[in-house]
C-alpha positions, 0 to 999 in steps of 0.5 A: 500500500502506497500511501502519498500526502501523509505522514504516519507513524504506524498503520493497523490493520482490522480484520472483521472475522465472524465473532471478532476482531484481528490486528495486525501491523503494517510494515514500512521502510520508508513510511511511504510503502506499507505492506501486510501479510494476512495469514491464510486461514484469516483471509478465507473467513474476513468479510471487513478490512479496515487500515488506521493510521496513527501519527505519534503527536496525535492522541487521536486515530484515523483511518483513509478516505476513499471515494472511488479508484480508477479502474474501480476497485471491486476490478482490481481486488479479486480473491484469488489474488496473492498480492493486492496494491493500492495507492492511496492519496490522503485527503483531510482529516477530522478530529473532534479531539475525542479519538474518534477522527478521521475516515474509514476505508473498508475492503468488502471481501468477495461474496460478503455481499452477492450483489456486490463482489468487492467494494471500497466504502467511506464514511465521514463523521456525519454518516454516524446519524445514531449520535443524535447531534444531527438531525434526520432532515440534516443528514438527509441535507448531507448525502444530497449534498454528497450525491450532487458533489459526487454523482459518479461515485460507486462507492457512495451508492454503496453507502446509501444502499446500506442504510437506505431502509433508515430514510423515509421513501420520498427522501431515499427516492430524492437522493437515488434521483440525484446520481447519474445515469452511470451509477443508476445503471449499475448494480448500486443503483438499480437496487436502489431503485428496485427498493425504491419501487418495492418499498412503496407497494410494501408499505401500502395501508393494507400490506400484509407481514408474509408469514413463511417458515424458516427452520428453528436454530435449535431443532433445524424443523421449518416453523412460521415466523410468528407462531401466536399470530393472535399476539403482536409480535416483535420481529428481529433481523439479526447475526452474530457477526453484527456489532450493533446487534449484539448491543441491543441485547441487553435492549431487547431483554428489558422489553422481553422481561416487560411485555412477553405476556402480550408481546412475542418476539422472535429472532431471524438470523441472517447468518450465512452456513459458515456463520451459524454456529457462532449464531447458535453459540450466541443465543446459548451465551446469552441465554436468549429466552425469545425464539430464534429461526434461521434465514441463511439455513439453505443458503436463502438469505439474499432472497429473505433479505430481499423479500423482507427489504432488510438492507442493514442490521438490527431490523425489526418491524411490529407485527399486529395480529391482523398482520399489519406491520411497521419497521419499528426501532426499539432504540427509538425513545418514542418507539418505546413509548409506544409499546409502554402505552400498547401494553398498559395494564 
């Protein structure tokens, strides 16, 4: 790796594999060329590649910004290869003085995503809208401002495809309509648009929850989603690789603990074969009293994604007994205001 415009005194990298964390350090002569040796049996199971640059005068950590590469880079990584090169060109920095500057550079491994071989992501400090310092209407401001600034770029696609299920339709659809006719017609944006289309015919009045059968993560048998479709029910998409997901446990228990008298609750997880027995070390760690089904069990959970329009995790939706529902945040204070008045007694 190639990096040009900055100085860094050390670089780490990040290896998401299912369940945790690697680190390895980079190597440098010259603190221009950096290289890394992944060993193999952590190159067959990574799906997230982060670099963090560290400079020893600064008490804080930051990482590249990378809007897209010429030829784009889901062309030149391919898992087959033995030796990747990237040149970076450092651009600005941010730091907020907390540790938490800088920007993310992230290589999304091959078949992480089926739509998607490889891709190179970037986040900026305002795309962590779940701080609450800004606003929904500013960071919608935002990534219009970031499409109009950079309608070509593939990269932001990606980013806008994973957290499109957080804007409100009318928004995702302004923001879709302001790339260009090149990025529409890629895979980025004609998901983008198809969920789009879709998304409106889910959430007409009369939409009704698709109640299907997916096996039970204990017994493997197939079993409705909803089991009491006379209760409400909590449906949650999950996995055991998804940080966030994992923090709202301790959430969803508290709930459970409240309302499992009249609120059912139920677990689908998107874990892939590989990862599914971390998946099921999960629920037995946690002692997850709520049930638990299985959508990657035949390798079906790009279609239940689709079918479900889950486009990121955590994902829950609120399903009535007449099956009705609606996406629902329990991290959401009036959301959770909502089940309180639900199930007064």
């Amino acid at each position: 790796m190639n990096i040009e415009g900055i100085k860094f005194d050390s670089i780490k990298a990040g290896l998401a594999i299912p369940g945790k964390w690697v680190i390895y350090p980079l190597k440098t002569d010259d603190y221009v060329n950096w290289s890394l040796q992944i060993p193999d049996s952590i190159f067959t199971q990574f799906f997230i590649l982060n670099f963090r640059g560290y400079e020893a005068d600064s008490s804080s950590h930051f990482v590249f910004r990378i809007i897209d590469t010429i030829p784009p880079i889901n062309s030149i990584l391919t898992s087959n290869e033995k030796n990747i090169h990237i040149n970076l060109l450092y651009i600005t920095k941010y730091d907020p003085g907390d540790g938490s500057g800088g920007y993310f550079f992230r290589i999304m491994k091959e078949g992480t995503d089926p739509e998607i071989p490889l891709s190179v992501i970037f986040e900026v400090k305002y795309f962590d809208w779940g701080d609450g310092k800004l606003s929904y209407e500013e960071v919608v401001d935002n990534y219009q401002k970031l499409v109009v600034k950079y309608p070509d770029s593939y990269a932001l696609a990606k980013v806008v495809k994973m957290i499109i299920d957080w804007f409100k339709i009318e928004d995702a659809e302004k923001i879709y309509n302001l790339f260009s006719d090149r990025i529409k017609a890629t895979d980025q944006g004609l998901f983008l648009k198809n969920y789009i289309e879709r998304e409106r015919d889910f959430t007409k009045p009369n939409a009704k929850f698709d109640n299907i059968q997916l096996p039970n993560w204990k017994t493997e048998k197939p079993e409705y989603i909803i089991q009491d479709t006379t209760k409400t029910c909590l449906v949650v998409f999950s996995a055991s690789w998804c940080g966030p997901c994992r923090e709202e446990i301790p959430l969803l228990k508290e709930i459970y603990k409240q309302y499992h008298s009249n609120l059912d609750m139920v677990y689908i997880s998107t874990d892939k074969k590989e990862t599914m027995d971390a998946w099921k070390k999960l629920m037995e760690k946690e002692e997850i009293p709520w049930r638990s089904v299985l959508a990657g069990y035949d390798n079906e959970n790009g279609k239940i994604s689709e079918k479900y329009f889950i486009s990121s995790i955590p994902t829950t939706y609120l399903v009535k007994p007449d099956g009705s529902f609606e996406a629902f945040d329990v991290r959401d204070k009036d959301n959770q205001e909502k089940l309180k008045n639900m199930f007064k007694k």
